[in-house]
C-alpha positions as semicolon CSV with decimal commas, in nm:
position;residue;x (nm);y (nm);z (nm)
1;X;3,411;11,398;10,025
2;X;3,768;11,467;10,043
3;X;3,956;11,791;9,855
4;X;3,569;11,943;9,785
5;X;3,519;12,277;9,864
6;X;3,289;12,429;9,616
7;X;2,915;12,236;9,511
8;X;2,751;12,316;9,259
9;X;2,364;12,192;9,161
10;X;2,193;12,190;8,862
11;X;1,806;12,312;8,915
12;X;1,534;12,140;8,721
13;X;1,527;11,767;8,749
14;X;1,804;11,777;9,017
15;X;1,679;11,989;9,332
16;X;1,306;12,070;9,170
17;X;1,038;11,901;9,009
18;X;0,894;12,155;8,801
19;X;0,798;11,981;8,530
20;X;0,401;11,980;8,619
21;X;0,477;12,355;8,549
22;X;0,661;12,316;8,222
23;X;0,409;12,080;8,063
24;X;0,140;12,329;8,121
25;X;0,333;12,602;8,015
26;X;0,436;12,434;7,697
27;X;0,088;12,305;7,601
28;X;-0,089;12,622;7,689
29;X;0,130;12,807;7,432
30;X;0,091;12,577;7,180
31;X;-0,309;12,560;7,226
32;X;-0,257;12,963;7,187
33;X;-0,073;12,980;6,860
34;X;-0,289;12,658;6,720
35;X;-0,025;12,388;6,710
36;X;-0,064;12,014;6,808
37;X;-0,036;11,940;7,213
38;X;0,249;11,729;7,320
39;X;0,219;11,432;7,546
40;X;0,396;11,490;7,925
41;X;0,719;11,216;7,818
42;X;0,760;11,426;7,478
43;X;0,788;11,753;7,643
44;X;0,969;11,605;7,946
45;X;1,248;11,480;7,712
46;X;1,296;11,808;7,550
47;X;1,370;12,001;7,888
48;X;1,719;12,067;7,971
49;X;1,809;12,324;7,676
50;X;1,645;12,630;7,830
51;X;1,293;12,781;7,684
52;X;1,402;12,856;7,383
53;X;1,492;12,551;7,246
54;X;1,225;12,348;7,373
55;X;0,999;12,566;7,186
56;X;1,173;12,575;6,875
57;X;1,126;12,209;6,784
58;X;0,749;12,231;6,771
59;X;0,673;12,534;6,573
60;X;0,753;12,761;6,302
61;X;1,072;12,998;6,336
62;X;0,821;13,259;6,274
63;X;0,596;13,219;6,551
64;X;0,929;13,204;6,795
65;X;0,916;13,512;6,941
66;X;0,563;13,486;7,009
67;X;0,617;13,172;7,117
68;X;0,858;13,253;7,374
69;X;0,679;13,531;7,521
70;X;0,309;13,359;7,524
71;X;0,505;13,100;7,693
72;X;0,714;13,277;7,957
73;X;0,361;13,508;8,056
74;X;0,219;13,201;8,165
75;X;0,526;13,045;8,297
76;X;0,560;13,301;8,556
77;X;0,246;13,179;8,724
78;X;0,273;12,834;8,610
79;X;0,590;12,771;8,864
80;X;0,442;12,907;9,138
81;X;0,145;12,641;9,149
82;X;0,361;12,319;8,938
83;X;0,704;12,306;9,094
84;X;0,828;12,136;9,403
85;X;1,194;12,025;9,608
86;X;1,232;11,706;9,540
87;X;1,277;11,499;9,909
88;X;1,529;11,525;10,078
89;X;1,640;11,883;9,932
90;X;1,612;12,088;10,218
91;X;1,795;11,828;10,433
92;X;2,056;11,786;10,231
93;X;2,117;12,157;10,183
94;X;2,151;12,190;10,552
95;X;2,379;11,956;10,581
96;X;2,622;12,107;10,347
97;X;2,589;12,460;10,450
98;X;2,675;12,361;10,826
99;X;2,977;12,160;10,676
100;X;3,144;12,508;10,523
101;X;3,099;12,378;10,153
102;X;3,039;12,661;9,905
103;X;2,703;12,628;9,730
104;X;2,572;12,729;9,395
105;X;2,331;12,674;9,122
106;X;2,427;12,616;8,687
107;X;2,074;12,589;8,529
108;X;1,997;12,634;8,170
109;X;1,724;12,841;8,264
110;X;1,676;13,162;8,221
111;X;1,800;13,389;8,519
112;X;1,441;13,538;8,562
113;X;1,252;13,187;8,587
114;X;1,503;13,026;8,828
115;X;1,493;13,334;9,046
116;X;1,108;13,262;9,023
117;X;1,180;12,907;9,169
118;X;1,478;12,944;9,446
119;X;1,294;13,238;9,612
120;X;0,908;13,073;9,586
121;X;1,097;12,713;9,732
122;X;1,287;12,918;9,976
123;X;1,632;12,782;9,858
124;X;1,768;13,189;9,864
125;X;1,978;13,137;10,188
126;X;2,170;12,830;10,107
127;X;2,304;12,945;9,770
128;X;2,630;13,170;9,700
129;X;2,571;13,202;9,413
130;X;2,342;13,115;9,099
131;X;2,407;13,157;8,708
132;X;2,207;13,149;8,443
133;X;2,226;13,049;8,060
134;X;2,118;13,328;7,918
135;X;2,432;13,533;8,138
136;X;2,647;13,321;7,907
137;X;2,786;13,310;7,595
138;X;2,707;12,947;7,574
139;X;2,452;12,696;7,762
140;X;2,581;12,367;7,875
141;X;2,682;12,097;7,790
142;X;2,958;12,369;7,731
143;X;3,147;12,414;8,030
144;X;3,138;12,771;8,089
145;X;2,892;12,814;8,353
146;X;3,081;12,570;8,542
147;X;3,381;12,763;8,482
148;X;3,275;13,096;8,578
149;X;3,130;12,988;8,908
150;X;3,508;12,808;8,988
151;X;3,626;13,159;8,936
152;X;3,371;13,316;9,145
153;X;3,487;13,084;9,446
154;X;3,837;13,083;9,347
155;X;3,828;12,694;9,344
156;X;4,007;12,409;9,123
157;X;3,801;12,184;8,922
158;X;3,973;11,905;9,135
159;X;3,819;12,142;9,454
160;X;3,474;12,124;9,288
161;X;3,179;11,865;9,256
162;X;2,875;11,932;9,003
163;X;2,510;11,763;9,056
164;X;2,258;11,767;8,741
165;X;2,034;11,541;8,631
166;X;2,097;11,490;8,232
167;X;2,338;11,407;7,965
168;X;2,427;11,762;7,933
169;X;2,553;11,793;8,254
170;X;2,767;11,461;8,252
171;X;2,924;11,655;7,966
172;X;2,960;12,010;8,109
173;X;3,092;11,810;8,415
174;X;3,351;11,624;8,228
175;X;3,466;11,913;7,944
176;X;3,520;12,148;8,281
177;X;3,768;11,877;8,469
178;X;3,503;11,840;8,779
179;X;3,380;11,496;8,959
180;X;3,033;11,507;8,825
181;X;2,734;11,305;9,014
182;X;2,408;11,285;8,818
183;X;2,070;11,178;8,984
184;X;1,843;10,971;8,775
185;X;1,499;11,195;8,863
186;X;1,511;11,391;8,520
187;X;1,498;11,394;8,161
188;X;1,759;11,150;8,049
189;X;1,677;10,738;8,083
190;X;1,953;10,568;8,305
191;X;2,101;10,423;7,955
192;X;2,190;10,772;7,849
193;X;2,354;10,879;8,147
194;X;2,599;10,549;8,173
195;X;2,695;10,584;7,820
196;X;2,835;10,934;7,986
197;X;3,014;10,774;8,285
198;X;2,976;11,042;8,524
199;X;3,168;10,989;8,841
200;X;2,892;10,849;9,030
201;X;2,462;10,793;8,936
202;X;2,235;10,816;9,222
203;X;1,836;10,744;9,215
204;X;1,763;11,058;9,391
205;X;1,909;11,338;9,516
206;X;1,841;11,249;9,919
207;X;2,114;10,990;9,858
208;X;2,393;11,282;9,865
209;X;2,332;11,277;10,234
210;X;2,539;10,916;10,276
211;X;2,785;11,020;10,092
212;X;2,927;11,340;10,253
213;X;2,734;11,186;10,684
């Protein structure tokens, strides 16, 4: 892709599955503080926002904190078993480190929980650089994270190409100037993500691999 120097990937939904993890995270602490289990698309629909706020939805502002820390205890574990590169990852990855393109990782997550993931998927050596929500002032669909990894790499927007998988990301893409691709494996339906008109929507993230042979 001509002019791109810098790439940066959004985690969950985009490079890992990890939403066996999530759901069993999410129901476990609601079973724990006795609210009502949520069904796999419910939960699945509310990822994207970091912890916090998919919590917060579901239960009392009261029982947050607990929440959030019943939750993250078992989350810990819960990754290690529930998450998984989704194909064509590791290929792809390869690819684009052998090309000389800077690679890094924008995730909503918190830093702790997507360390968690890139070191038990082994995704440590082919990433510059990876920033967190909760290193932020604000989460995306706010363009900061974006932002600060452009000035990390000392690139242009016009220099840099984003990857995520939701809404959010269309929008963080857009609001920070950057040709934005979004992959259609997480929790946004196809008819969100057009209404967003990213640069380009792909089915899966092994596609990538056609577009930069």
């Amino acid at each position: 892709m001509r002019g791109i120097k810098l790439i940066i990937f959004d985690l969950d939904g985009t490079l890992v599955d990890a939403y066996t993890a999530i759901m069993r995270s999410f129901n476990y602490t609601m079973r724990r503080l006795g609210y009502p289990l949520q069904s796999a698309l419910v939960i699945r629909q509310a990822v994207g926002w970091g912890d916090e706020n998919l919590l917060k939805p579901f239960i009392k502002i009261k029982d947050l904190k607990r929440a959030l820390s019943v939750y993250r205890n078992h989350h810990k574990t819960a990754l290690l078993k529930g998450a998984r590169l989704f194909p064509g990852v590791v290929k792809l990855l390869i690819g684009l480190k052998n090309k000389g393109y800077y690679l890094a990782i924008a995730s909503n997550r918190p830093t702790r929980f997507s360390g968690i993931l890139v070191r038990h998927l082994s995704l440590t050596g082919y990433f510059g650089h990876v920033l967190c929500a909760d290193k932020l002032r604000h989460i995306k669909p706010h363009p900061e994270i974006l932002e600060k990894i452009m000035r990390r790499f000392k690139v242009e927007p016009r220099e840099t190409l984003y990857i995520g998988d939701m809404t959010i990301d269309a929008q963080a893409g857009k609001r920070a100037g950057v040709k934005t691709i979004i992959v259609s494996t997480g929790s946004s339906t196809k008819l969100q993500i057009r209404k967003e008109k990213p640069y380009r929507i792909l089915k899966r993230i092994g596609e990538l691999v056609s577009l930069f042979a």
